[in-house]
C-alpha positions in Angstrom: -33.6 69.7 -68.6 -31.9 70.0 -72.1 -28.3 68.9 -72.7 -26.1 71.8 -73.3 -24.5 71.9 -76.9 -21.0 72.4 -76.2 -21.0 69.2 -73.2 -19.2 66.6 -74.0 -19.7 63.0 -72.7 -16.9 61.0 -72.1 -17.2 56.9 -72.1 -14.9 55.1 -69.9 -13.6 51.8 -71.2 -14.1 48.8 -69.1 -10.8 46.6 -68.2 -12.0 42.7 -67.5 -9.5 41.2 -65.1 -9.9 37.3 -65.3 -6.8 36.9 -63.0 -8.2 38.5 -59.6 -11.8 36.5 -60.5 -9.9 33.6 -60.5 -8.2 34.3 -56.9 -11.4 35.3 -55.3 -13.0 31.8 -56.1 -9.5 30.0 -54.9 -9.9 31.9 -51.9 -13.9 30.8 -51.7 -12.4 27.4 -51.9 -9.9 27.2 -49.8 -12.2 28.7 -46.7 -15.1 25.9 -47.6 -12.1 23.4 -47.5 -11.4 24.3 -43.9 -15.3 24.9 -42.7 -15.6 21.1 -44.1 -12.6 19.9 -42.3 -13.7 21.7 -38.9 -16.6 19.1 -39.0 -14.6 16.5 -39.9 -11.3 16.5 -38.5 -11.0 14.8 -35.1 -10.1 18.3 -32.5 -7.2 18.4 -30.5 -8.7 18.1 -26.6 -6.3 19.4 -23.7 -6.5 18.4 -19.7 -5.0 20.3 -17.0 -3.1 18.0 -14.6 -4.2 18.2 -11.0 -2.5 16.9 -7.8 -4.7 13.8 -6.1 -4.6 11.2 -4.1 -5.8 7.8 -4.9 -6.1 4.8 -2.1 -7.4 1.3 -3.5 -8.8 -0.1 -0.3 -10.9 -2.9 0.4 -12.4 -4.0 3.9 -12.2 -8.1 4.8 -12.2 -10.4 7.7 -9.5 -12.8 8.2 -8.3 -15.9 10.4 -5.8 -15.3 12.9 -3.1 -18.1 13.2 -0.4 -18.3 15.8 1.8 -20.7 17.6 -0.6 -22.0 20.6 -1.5 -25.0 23.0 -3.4 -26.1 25.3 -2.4 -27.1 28.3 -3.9 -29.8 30.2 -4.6 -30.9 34.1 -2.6 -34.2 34.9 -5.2 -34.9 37.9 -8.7 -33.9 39.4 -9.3 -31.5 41.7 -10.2 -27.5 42.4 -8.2 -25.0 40.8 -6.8 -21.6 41.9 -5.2 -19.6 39.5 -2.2 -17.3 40.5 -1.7 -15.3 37.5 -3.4 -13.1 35.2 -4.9 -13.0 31.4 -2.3 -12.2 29.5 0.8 -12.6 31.5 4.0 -13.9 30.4 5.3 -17.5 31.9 8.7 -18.3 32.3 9.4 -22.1 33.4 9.5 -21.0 37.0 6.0 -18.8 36.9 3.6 -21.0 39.5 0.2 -20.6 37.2 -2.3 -22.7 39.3 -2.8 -25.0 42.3 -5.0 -27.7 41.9 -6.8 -29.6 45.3 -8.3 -32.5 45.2 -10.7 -31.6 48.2 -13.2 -28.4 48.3 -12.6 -27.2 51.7 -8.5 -26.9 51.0 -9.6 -24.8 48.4 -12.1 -22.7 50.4 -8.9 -22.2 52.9 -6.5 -20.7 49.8 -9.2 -18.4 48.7 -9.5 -16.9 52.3 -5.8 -16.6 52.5 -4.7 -13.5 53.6 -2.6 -11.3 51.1 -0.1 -8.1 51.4 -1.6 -4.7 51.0 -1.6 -4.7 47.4 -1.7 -0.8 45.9 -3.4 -0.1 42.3 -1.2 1.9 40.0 -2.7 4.5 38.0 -1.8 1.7 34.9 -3.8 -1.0 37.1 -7.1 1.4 37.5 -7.2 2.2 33.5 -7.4 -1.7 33.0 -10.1 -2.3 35.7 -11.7 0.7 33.7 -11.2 -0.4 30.3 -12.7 -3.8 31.1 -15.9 -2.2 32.4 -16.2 0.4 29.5 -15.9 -2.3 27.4 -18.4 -4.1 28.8 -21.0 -1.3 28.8 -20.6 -0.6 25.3 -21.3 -4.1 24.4 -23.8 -5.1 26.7 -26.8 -7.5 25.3 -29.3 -9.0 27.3 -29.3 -11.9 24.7 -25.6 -12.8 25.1 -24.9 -14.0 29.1 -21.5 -15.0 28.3 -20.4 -11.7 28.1 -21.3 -11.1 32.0 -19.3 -14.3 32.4 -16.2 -12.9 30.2 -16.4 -9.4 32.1 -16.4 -11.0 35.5 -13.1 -13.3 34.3 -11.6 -10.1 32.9 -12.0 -8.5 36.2 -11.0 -11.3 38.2 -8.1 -11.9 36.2 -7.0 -8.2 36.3 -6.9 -8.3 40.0 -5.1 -11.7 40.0 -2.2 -10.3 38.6 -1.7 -7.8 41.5 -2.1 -10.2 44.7 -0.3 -13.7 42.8 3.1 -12.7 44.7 1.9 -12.9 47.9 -0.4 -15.1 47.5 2.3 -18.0 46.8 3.9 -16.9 49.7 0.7 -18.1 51.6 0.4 -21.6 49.6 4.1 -21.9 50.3 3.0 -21.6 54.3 -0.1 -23.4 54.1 1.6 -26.0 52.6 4.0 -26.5 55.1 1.6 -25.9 58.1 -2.1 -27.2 57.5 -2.9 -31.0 57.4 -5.2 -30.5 55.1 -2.9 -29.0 52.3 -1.7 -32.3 51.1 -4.4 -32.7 48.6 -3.0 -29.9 46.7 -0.2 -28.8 44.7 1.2 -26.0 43.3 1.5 -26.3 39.3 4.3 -24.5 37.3 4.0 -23.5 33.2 4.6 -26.0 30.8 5.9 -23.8 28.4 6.9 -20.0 28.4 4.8 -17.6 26.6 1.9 -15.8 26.9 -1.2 -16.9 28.7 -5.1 -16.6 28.3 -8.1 -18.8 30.0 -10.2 -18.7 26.9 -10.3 -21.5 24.2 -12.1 -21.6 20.5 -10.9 -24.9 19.7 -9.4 -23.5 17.3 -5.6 -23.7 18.6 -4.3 -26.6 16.3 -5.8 -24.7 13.1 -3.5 -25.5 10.3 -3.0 -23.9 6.7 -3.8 -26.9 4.5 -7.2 -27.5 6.3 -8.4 -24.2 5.5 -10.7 -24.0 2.6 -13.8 -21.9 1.2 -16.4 -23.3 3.9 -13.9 -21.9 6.9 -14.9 -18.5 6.0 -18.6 -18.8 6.0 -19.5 -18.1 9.6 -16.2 -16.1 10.8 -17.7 -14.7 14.5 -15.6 -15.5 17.3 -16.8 -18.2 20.0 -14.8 -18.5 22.8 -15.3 -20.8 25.5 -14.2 -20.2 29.4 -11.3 -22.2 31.1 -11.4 -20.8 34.1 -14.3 -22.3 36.9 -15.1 -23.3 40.3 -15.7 -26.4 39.5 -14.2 -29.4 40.0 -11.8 -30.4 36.4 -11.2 -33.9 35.3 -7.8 -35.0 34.7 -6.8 -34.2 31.4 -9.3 -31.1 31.4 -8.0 -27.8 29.4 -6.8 -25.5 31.9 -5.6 -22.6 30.1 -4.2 -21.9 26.5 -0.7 -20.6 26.3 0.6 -18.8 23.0 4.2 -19.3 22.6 5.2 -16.5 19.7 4.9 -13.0 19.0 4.5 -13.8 15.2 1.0 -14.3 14.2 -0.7 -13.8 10.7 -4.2 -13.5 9.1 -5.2 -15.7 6.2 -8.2 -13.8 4.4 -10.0 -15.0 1.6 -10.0 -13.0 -1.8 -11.0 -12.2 -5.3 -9.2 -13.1 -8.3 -8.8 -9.3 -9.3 -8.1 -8.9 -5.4 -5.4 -11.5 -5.9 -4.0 -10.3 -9.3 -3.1 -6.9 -6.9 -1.6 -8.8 -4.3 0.3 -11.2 -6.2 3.5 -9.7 -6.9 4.2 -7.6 -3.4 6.2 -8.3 -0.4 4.3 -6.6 2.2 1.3 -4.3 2.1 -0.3 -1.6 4.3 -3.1 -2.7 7.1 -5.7 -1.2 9.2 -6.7 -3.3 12.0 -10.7 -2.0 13.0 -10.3 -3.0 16.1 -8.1 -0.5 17.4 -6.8 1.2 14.4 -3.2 0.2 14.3 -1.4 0.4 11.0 1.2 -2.0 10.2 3.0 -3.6 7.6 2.8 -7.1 6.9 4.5 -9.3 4.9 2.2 -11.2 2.2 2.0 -14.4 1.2 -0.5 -15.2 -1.5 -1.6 -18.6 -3.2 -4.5 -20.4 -4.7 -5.8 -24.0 -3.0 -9.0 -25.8 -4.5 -9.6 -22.8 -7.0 -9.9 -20.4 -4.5 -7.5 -17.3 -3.9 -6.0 -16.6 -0.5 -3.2 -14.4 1.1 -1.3 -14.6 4.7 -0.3 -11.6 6.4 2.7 -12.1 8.4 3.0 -10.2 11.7 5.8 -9.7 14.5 4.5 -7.4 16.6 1.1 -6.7 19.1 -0.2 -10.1 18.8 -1.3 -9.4 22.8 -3.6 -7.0 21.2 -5.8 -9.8 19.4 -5.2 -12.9 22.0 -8.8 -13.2 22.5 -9.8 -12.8 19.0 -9.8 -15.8 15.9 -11.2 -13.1 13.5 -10.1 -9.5 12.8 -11.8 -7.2 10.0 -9.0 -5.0 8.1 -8.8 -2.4 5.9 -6.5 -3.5 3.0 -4.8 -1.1 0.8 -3.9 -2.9 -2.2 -2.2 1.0 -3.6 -1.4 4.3 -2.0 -0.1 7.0 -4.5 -0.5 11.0 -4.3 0.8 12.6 -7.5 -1.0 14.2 -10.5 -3.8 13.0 -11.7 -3.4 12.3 -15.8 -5.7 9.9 -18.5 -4.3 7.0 -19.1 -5.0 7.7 -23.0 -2.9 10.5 -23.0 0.2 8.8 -22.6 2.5 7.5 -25.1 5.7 6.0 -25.6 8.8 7.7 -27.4 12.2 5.3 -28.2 15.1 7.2 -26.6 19.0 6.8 -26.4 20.2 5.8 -22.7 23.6 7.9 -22.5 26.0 8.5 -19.6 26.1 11.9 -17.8 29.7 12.4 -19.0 28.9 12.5 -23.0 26.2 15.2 -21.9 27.7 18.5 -22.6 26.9 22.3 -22.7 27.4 23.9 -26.7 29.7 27.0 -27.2 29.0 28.4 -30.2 27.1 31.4 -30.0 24.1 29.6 -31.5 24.3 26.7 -29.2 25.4 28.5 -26.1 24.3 26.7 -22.9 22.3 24.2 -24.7 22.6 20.5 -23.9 23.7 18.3 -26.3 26.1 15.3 -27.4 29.3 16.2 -29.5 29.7 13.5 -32.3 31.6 12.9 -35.1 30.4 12.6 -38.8 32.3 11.7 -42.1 32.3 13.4 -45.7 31.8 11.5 -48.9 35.7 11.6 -48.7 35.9 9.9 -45.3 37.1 13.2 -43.5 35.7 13.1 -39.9 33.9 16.2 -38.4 33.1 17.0 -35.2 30.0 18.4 -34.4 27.5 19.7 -31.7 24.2 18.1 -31.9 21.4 19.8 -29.3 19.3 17.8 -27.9 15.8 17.8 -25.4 16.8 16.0 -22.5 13.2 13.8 -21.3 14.6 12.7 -18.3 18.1 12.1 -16.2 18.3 8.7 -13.6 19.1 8.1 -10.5 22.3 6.5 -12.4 22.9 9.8 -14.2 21.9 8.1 -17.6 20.2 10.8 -19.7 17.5 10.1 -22.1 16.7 11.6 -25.8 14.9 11.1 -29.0 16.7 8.2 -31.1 15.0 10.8 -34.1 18.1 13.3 -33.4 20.6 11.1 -34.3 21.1 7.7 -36.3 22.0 4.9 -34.3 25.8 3.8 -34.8 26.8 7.6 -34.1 30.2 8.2 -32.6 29.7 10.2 -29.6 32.4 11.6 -27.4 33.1 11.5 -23.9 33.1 15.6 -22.3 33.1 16.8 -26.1 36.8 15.8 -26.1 38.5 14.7 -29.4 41.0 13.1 -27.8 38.7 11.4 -25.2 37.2 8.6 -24.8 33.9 7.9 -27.5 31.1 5.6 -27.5 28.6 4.8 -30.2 24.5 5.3 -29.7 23.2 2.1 -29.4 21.1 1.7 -25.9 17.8 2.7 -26.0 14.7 2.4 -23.9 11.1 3.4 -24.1 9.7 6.2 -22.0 6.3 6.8 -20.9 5.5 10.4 -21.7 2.7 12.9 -22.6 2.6 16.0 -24.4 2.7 19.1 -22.5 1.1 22.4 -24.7 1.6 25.3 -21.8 3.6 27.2 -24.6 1.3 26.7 -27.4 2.9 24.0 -29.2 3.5 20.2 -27.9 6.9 19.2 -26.0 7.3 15.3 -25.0 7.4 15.1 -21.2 8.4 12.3 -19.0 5.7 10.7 -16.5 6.1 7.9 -14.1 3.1 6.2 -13.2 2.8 4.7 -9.9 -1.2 3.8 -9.9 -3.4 3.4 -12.2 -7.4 3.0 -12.0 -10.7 2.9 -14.1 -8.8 4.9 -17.3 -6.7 7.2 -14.8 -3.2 7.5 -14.0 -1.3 8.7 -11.0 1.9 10.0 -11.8 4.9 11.3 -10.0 5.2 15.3 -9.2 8.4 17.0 -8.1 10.5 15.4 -11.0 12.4 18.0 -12.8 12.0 16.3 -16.3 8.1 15.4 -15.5 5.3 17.4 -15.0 3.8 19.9 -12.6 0.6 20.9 -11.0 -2.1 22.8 -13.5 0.2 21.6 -16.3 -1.7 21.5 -20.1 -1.3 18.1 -21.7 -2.7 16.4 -25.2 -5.4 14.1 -24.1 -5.5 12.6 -27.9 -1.2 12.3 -28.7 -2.0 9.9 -31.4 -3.6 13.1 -33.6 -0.1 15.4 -33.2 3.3 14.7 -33.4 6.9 16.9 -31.2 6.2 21.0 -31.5 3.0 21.0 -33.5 1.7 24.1 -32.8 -2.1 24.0 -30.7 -4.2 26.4 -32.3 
C-alpha cells in the first residue's frame, strides 16, 4: 500500500536514563547478597517448652545393718519357747524354759492352755504366712518348709504364751520332775527373731568389694527339738529401730549422691517409700553410701539384703535444651527502690528513679524503666546492669528526700530467650535437673516461663528484642 503524500512521520527522540540502570543492578545485588547469606548464615531455630517429668532412678541391692545379738544358752537341755517371732521383750518377758531331761519337756508341751480366741488380725497372719509360702514354694529348697512350719508355730506361740507360764509356774511347784528345768527371762529388751545369718556382728570397716558378690540371704534356724549345748545360740534379739543399708555404687552414681542429706527410696519388697538419710564415702577405691533408717525395721528382720529403687532426682517442670540457656549480669536491688513511673510516657511502668549530673555538676532526677527478670523470695529484684552504669545513685520509693543507694550488687541469672511476640525477651529459668543435654526447669514462676512457651534454642546468634523473622 502506498504512503499518502500529505502523512507525516513523526520520530520520537530516545531519553537514556543511566541513573534507574544503575538502581536496577543495585537492587540485583542486594537480593544475590541475601540468597548467598540464606545459605550461609547460621538460622535462628526455636523450641516450644513442654511440661515433663524426669526421675533419675537406679535399682541396687544393699546390706542391712542394725544393732543385734545373739543370745546364748548358759546350760544344756530341751527348750520350749513362750513367745513369738517378732515380739518385743522387756526384762521381765519369760522367753524360753530350758530342761535338762526329755520327758519334763514332753509334760510342758502337753500342758493344758486357756481357750485362746484368734482375732481377725491373728487369722490374716496365719494367712499371710501360708500365701507366702505358696508363692515361693520350690521343691529344690527344704528349708523353706522348715521356715513356714517355724512361722506358723511361732504365730501361734504368741497367742497361748500367757497361759502357758501360768502352767510352768504350777508345774514347777507341783511335779518332781520339773526340777531339771527353768524358766529363762530376756537378756536384753528389743525385738526378737529365731533366725541367725551369722551376720549379727557385721561391722562398717569390714565391708569391702568382695561383700557384695553373692548378696542372697541364708538364714539358719534357732529354734529345734533338740537337745542345745551350753553356750548354743538360742535366739537373736535386735535392740533398735534404726537400721541402714550400705549399697555399693558407681563413681557417676556417687558424684549424684555426694552432696545430699537424704534421698527418696523404694523398698521392692513391699513397696514402702521413705526417706533416708545418706551417708556416702569411698574405702579401698571403691564408692559406697549408708542409708539411715528409723522406722519399719520389723518389716526386714528376717532379711540381710533388700533391692531398692534409688532416685538420685525427681523434678516435674518444663522441659528446655540445655544449650538454649544463657547467662545475663543483673543488678540485685531492694523491693523499696522499685517504683511505678508517672509521666504519661512511663505510666505504670517499673523502674528505679536515679539521679544524674550535668557538665556543671547540677543533679537531675530521673525515671529509668526497666525489665524486671525476676523478684526473690527476699523481694530483691533483678535487671540488666546494660540499663544503667554501675555507681548510679538510686533512690529509695523515688523520694528525693529519701534514703538512696548506689548500683553495685549484681548476680548472674540463668535465662533463655522467649520469642512468643516475634522478637526475643530474656526470661528467667531455674533449673532443678538436668540430663543427657536437657533441662528441667521450674513452671508457675511469674518471671519464668510457661507451658508451649517459644524459646531461642541458639541465644549465642541474637542479642535482647531482635526481631525473629
Amino acid at each position: 500500500m502506498s504512503r499518502r503524500p500529505n502523512e507525516k512521520v513523526t520520530k520520537m527522540k530516545r531519553h537514556h536514563s543511566f541513573v534507574f540502570g544503575g538502581f536496577l543492578c543495585l537492587f540485583a545485588i542486594y537480593i544475590l547478597v541475601l540468597f548467598v547469606q540464606s545459605f550461609t548464615k547460621e538460622h535462628v531455630s526455636i523450641y516450644e517448652v513442654n511440661q515433663k517429668q524426669i526421675a533419675d532412678s537406679e535399682n541396687l541391692r544393699g546390706i542391712i545393718m542394725r544393732e543385734e545379738n545373739l543370745v546364748t544358752t548358759d546350760q544344756t537341755g530341751y527348750i520350749n519357747y513362750y513367745v513369738g517371732e517378732g515380739a518385743k521383750l522387756s526384762m521381765s518377758t519369760t522367753v524360753y524354759s530350758i530342761a535338762k531331761n526329755e520327758p519334763v519337756t514332753e509334760t510342758v508341751a502337753e500342758l493344758e492352755t486357756d481357750d485362746v480366741t484368734l482375732s481377725e488380725e491373728d487369722t490374716k497372719s496365719i494367712r499371710a504366712s501360708i500365701a507366702g509360702y505358696r508363692e515361693n514354694f520350690s521343691l529344690s529348697n527344704y528349708q523353706q518348709i522348715s521356715n513356714f512350719r517355724y512361722n506358723v508355730e511361732n504365730t501361734l506361740l504368741e497367742l497361748s504364751d500367757v497361759s502357758i507360764s501360768k502352767n510352768l509356774q504350777k508345774l514347777k511347784k507341783e511335779n518332781a520332775k520339773a526340777k531339771g528345768f527353768s524358766l529363762v527371762k530376756a537378756a536384753e529388751t528389743g525385738i526378737i527373731s529365731f533366725s541367725t545369718d551369722g551376720y549379727e556382728d557385721l561391722d562398717i570397716d569390714e565391708i569391702d568389694e568382695n561383700s557384695f558378690k553373692e548378696m542372697k540371704d541364708s538364714w539358719e534356724q534357732l529354734r529345734t527339738d533338740k537337745k542345745v549345748k551350753k553356750g548354743t545360740p538360742v535366739y537373736r534379739v535386735v535392740t533398735s529401730e534404726k537400721w541402714s543399708l550400705l549399697i555399693p555404687l558407681t563413681r557417676e552414681q556417687y558424684q549424684k549422691i555426694i552432696k545430699k542429706d537424704s534421698i527418696l527410696v523404694k523398698i521392692k519388697k513391699d513397696n514402702i517409700t521413705m526417706t533416708p538419710t545418706v551417708q556416702a564415702f569411698t574405702s579401698g577405691g571403691k564408692y559406697y553410701a549408708n542409708l539411715h533408717f528409723d522406722k519399719y525395721m520389723i518389716h526386714y528382720l528376717n532379711n540381710r539384703y533388700l533391692d531398692i529403687e534409688i532416685r538420685f532426682n525427681n523434678a516435674t517442670g518444663l522441659k528446655i535444651p540445655m544449650n538454649s540457656i544463657i547467662q545475663k549480669k543483673c543488678y540485685m536491688v531492694p523491693g523499696d527502690f522499685i517504683t511505678k513511673g508517672n509521666s504519661e510516657k512511663n505510666r505504670n511502668k517499673l523502674g528505679v528513679v536515679n539521679v544524674s549530673y550535668t557538665e556543671d555538676g547540677t543533679a537531675r532526677i530521673n525515671f529509668t524503666p526497666v525489665d524486671i527478670y525476676y523478684r526473690d523470695e527476699k523481694n530483691r529484684y533483678y535487671f540488666d546492669t546494660k540499663v544503667l552504669k554501675a555507681g548510679t545513685t538510686i533512690l529509695k520509693n523515688g523520694a528525693v528526700e529519701g534514703e538512696s543507694m548506689q548500683l553495685t550488687k549484681t548476680k548472674e541469672l540463668d535465662g533463655v530467650y522467649n520469642c512468643n511476640l516475634g522478637y526475643c525477651r530474656f526470661r528467667y529459668v531455674n533449673v532443678l535437673y538436668e540430663s543427657q543435654g536437657y533441662a528441667i526447669v521450674e513452671s508457675g514462676n511469674t518471671y519464668s516461663l510457661a507451658n508451649y512457651d517459644h524459646i531461642i534454642l541458639n541465644p549465642n546468634k541474637i542479642s535482647d528484642d531482635e526481631v525473629i523473622y
